[in-house]
Structure formats: structure tokens, C-alpha cells
NUDRENPA-436009 format. One record per residue (C-alpha): residue in one letter; x, y, z. Coordinates in steps of 0.001 Angstrom, whole numbers. Example, Ala and Ser with C-alpha at 12.3 -4.5 7.8 and 13.67 -1.06 7.14 Angstrom:
+------+---------+---------+---------+
! type !      c1 !      c2 !      c3 !
+------+---------+---------+---------+
!    A !   12300 !   -4500 !    7800 !
!    S !   13670 !   -1060 !    7140 !
+------+---------+---------+---------+
END
This chain:
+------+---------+---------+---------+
! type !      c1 !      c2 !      c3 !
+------+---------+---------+---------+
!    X !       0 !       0 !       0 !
!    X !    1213 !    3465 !    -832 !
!    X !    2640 !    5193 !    2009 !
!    X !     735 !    7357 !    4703 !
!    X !    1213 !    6170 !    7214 !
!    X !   -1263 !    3314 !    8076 !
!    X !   -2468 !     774 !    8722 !
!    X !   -5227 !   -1646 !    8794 !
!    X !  -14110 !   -2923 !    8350 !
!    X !  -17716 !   -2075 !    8557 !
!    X !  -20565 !   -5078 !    9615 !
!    X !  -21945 !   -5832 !    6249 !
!    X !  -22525 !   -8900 !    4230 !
!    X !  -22844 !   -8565 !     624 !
!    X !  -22498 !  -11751 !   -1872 !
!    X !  -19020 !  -11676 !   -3804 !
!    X !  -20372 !  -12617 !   -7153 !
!    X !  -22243 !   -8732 !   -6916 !
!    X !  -18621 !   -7275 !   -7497 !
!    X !  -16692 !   -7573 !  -11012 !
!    X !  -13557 !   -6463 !   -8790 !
!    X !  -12469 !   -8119 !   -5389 !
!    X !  -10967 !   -6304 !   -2334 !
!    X !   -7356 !   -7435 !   -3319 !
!    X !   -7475 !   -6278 !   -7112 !
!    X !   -8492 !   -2806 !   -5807 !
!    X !   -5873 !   -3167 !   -3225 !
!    X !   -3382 !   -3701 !   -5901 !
!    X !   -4381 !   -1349 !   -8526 !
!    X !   -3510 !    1427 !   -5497 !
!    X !    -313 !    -871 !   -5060 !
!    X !     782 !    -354 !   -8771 !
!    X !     386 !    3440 !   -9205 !
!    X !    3845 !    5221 !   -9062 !
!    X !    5285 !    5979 !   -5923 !
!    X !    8455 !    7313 !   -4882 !
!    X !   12233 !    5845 !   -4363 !
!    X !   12879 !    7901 !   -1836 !
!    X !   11228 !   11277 !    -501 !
!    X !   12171 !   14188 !    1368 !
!    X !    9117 !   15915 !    3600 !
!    X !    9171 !   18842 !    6081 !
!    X !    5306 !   19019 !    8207 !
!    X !    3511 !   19859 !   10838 !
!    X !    1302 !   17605 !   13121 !
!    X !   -1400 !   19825 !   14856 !
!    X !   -2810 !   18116 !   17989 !
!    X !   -6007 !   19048 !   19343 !
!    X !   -7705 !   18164 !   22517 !
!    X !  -10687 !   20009 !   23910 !
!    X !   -9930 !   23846 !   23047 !
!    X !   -5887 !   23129 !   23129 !
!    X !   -4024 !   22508 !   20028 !
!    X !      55 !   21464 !   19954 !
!    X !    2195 !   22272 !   17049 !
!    X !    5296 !   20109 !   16026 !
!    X !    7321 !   20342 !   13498 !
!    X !    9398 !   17655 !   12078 !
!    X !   11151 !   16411 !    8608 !
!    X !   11133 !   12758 !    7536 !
!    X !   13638 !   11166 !    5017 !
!    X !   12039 !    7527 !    3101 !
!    X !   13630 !    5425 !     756 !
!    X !   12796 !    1781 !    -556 !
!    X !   14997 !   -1081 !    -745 !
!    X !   13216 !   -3176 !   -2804 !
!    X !   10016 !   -4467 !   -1120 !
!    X !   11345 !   -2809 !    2164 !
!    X !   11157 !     486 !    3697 !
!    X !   13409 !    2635 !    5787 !
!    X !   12307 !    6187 !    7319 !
!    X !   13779 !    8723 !    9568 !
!    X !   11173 !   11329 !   11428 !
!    X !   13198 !   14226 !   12825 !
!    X !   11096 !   16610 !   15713 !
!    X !   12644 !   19871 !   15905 !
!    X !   10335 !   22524 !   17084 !
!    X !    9556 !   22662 !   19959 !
!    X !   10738 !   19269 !   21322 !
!    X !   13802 !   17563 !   19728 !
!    X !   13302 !   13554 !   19245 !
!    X !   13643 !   10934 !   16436 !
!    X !   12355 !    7697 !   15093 !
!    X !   13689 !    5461 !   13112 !
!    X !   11344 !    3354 !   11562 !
!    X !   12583 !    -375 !    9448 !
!    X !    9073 !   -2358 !    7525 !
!    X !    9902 !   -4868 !    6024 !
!    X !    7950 !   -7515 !    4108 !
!    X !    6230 !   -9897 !    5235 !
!    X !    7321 !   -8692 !    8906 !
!    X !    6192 !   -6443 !   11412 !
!    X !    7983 !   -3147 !   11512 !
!    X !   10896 !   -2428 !   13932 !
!    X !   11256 !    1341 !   15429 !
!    X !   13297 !    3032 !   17476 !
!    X !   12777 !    6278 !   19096 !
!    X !   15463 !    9028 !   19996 !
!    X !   14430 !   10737 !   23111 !
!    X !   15349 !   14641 !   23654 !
!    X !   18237 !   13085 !   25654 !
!    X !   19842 !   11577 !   22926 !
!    X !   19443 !    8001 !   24541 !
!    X !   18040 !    5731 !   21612 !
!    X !   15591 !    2659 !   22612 !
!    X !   13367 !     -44 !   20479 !
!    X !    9363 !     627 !   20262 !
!    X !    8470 !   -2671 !   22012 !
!    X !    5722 !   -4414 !   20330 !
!    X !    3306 !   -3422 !   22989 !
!    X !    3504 !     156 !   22172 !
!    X !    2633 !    -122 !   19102 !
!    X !    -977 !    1025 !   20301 !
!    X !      -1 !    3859 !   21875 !
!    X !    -226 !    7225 !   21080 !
!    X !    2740 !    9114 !   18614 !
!    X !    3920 !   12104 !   19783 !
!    X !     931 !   12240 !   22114 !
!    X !   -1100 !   12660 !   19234 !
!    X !   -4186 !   10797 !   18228 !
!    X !   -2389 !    8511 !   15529 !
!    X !    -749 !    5474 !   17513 !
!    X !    3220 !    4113 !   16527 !
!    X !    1508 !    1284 !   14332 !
!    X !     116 !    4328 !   12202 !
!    X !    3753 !    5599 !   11178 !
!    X !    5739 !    4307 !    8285 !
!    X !    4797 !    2116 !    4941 !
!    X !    2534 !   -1131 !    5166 !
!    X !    3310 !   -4023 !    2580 !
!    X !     225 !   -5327 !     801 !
!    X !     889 !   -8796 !    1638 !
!    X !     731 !   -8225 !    5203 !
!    X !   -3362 !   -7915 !    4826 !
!    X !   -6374 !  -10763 !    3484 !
!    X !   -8756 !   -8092 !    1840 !
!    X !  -12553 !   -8368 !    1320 !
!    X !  -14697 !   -6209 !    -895 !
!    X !  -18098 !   -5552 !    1292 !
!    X !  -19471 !   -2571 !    -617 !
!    X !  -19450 !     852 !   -2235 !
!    X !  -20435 !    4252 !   -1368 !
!    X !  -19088 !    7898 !    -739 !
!    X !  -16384 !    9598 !     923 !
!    X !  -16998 !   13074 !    1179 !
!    X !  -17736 !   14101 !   -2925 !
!    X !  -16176 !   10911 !   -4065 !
!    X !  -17555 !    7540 !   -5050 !
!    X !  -16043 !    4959 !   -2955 !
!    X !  -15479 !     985 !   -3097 !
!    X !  -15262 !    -222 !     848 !
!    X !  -12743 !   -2689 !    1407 !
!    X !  -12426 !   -4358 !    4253 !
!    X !   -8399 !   -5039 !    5686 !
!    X !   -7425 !   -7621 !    7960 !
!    X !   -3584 !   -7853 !    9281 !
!    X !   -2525 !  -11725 !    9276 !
!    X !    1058 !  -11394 !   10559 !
!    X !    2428 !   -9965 !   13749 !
!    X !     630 !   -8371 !   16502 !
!    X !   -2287 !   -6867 !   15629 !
!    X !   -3081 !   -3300 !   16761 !
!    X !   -6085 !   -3070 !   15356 !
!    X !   -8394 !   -5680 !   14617 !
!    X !  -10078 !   -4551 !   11359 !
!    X !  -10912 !   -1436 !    9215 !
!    X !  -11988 !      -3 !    6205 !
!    X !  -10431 !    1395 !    3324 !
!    X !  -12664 !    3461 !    1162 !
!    X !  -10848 !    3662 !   -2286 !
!    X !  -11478 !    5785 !   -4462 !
!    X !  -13213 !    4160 !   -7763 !
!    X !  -11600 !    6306 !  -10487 !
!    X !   -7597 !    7101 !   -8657 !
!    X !   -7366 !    4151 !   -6734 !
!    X !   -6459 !    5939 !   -3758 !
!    X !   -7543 !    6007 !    -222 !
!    X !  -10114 !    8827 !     611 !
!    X !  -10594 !    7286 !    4419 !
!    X !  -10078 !    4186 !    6780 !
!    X !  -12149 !    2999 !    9481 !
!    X !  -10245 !    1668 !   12266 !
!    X !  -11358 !    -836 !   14934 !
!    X !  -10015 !   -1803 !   17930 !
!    X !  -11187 !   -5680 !   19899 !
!    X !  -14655 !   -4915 !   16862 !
!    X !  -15141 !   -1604 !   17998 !
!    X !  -14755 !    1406 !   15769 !
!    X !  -12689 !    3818 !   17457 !
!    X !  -11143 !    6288 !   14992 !
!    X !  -11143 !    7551 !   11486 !
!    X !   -8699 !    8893 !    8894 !
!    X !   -9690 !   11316 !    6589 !
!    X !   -7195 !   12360 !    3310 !
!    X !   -8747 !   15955 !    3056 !
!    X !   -6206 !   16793 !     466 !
!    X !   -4026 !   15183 !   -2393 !
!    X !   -1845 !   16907 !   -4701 !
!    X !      -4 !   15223 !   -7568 !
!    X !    3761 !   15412 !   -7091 !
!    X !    6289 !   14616 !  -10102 !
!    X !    3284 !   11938 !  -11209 !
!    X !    2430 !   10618 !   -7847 !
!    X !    -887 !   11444 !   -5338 !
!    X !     719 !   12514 !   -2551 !
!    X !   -1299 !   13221 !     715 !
!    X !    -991 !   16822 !    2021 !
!    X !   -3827 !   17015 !    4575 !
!    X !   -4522 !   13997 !    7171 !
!    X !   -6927 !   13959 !    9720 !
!    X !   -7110 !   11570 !   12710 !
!    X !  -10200 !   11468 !   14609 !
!    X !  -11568 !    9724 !   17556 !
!    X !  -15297 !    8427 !   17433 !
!    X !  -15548 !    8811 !   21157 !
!    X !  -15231 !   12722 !   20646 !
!    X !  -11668 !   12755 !   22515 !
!    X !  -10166 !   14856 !   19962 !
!    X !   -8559 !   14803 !   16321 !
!    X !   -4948 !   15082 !   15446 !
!    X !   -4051 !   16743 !   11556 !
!    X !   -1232 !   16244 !    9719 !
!    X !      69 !   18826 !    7099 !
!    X !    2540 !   18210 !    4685 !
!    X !    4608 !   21733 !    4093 !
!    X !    6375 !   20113 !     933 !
!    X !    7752 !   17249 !    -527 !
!    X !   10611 !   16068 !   -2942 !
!    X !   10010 !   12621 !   -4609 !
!    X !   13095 !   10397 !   -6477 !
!    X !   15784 !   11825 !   -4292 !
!    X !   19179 !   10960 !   -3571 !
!    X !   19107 !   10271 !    -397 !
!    X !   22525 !    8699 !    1052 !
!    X !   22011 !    4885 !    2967 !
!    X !   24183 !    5936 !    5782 !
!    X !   21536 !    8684 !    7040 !
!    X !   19255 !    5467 !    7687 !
!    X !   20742 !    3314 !    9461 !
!    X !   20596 !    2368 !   13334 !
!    X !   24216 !    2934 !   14045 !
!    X !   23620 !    6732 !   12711 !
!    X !   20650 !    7582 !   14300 !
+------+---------+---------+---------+
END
């Protein structure tokens, strides 16, 4: 799946043999569009709880190796931290965080559910997800926002799972996501909305993302300032032993 960041149904039964298109060939028409080598970012991620909002700042350097991904998050306004984020294939992802210390530990597994940054999108949110790593299952169509949608549900079948099902809503004519649905032990607990897309040296890039909780507990946005696709970005920058 093309990068954002996520991860990861709605109740509904509807007879395959109604669709000319299954869950998975959607999923892999978004898989096929052109994406980038390795990307350069600067953006802000706007908190907001109750009538508070927290601004950070950070740049992020990507680049693929092949079915794998490597990215680097840098904070630097107004707290100073990193991650260092490894997916892989097939596996589940392995990050590590720089605290404002300069001390560098693993994400353990069991935080993969918790909150980034104190925002409202959790670790398991951050980096690239690898098609393979979901069973998909058309269950219907419909809208997002002005757009016609196919829903496809997403299950993850290796690794822990953070959350236990969503729903992509792909867009029919771009192929792109236009929102997920994610649920936690069946329940739906939050949404992400791409409120903006811009096309970037021939690839959709996301430039607005909202996070928002059903329970009403607040909504976290994510702006992309800009963004270089196809750089030359040097190997050295990403890995452990220079982060």
C-alpha cells in the first residue's frame, strides 16, 4: 500500500459474485500506481484536545529497498526527538525512538498502540505497510466526502495486531484512499480522513490527514509543508548505528 502512514471494516454482508472487482485487485491497482524511491518531507502535526491545540514540526527522510522500507522522522520545534522506523515484508515493523536526551531505545511491540507524539495517531500508524501483510474483502461501495467509494475491508494476518479490522474506502476512479475505518477488539474507534491530495512529479501525494476519535476525545491533523520525490538520499543517514 502506498505510504501514509497506516495501517489496517464495517458489519456488512454482501455476496461476492455482486462485485466484477475483489478487495485485493483494488488493493493492488492502489499498489501499482507510481510511488516514490525515496522522498524528502518537512510538516507539521497539529494536535487538538478540547480547546488546546500542539504544534510540532518535524522532517522525515524515506527510501525503498526493494520491497522494504526505511524512514527517519526528525522533531525539531519545539521538542527535539527521532524515530527510526525499518518495515519490512512480510514482517512487522521495527522502530526506534530518539528521546530529547539523545538516549536511543526499540518501540516494544506493545507500544505499538499507543499514542505518537501524544497525538491521536498510535506508533503502528507511522511508516509504509506491505500489501501482503493484509487478506482483503470487498463488502461494498459508497461515498467519501464528494467521491464515489469501493469499501474494502483489511485484515492484518502477521504480527501483533493493533487493530483488529478497518476499512479502506478507495477511491473508484484514482485508486487511492479517501478514508479508513479503524477498529479496535470490533469496535470502531477512529477515522482517517485524506482531506487533500496533490499530484507530485506523477504521484498522489497526501498533504492534509486527519485523525479522529469516534468517542469525541479529539482529532490530530497532519500537514505536509512540501515534498521532494526520487531523491538521492545517502544509505548511511538510515541506518541504526547513525541515528
Amino acid at each position: 500500500m502506498k505510504k501514509t502512514i497506516l495501517p489496517i471494516m464495517i458489519l456488512a454482508f454482501v455476496a461476492p459474485a455482486a462485485f466484477a472487482i475483489t478487495g485485493r485487485e483494488i488493493m493492488e491497482k492502489n499498489d501499482k500506481l507510481p510511488s516514490s524511491s525515496a522522498s524528502i518531507q518537512a510538516s507539521i502535526l497539529a494536535i487538538q484536545k478540547g480547546k488546546l491545540v500542539e504544534k510540532k514540526e518535524f522532517s522525515s527522510v524515506s527510501k525503498k529497498y526493494g520491497k522494504n522500507t526505511r524512514t527517519k522522522i526528525t522533531f525539531t520545534s519545539p521538542t527535539r526527538m527521532g524515530f527510526l522506523i525499518y518495515d519490512e515484508a512480510g514482517k512487522d515493523s521495527t522502530q526506534w525512538i530518539k528521546l530529547t536526551s539523545g538516549k536511543v531505545r526499540q518501540v516494544a511491540s506493545s507500544d505499538k498502540g499507543k499514542p505518537w507524539m501524544n497525538s491521536h495517531f498510535y506508533n503502528e500508524d507511522i511508516g509504509d505497510k506491505d500489501i501482503d501483510t493484509y487478506t482483503y474483502k470487498l463488502i461494498g461501495e459508497g461515498k467519501s466526502g464528494e467521491f464515489e467509494v469501493y469499501k474494502v475491508s483489511a485484515v492484518k494476518k502477521v504480527g501483533d495486531k493493533v487493530y483488529s479490522q478497518g476499512i479502506f474506502y478507495m477511491d473508484k476512479t484514482e485508486f487511492i484512499p479517501r478514508q479508513i475505518d479503524l477498529y479496535e477488539n470490533g469496535r470502531h474507534t477512529k477515522t482517517l480522513y485524506f482531506e487533500k491530495y496533490e499530484k507530485i512529479s506523477g504521484i498522489w501525494t497526501p498533504r492534509k490527514l486527519k485523525m479522529t476519535r469516534t468517542d469525541g476525545k479529539g482529532t490530530s491533523l497532519l500537514y505536509v509543508k512540501s515534498v521532494q520525490h526520487n531523491q538521492s538520499v545517502n544509505d548511511a543517514e538510515l541506518k541504526k548505528e547513525n541515528f
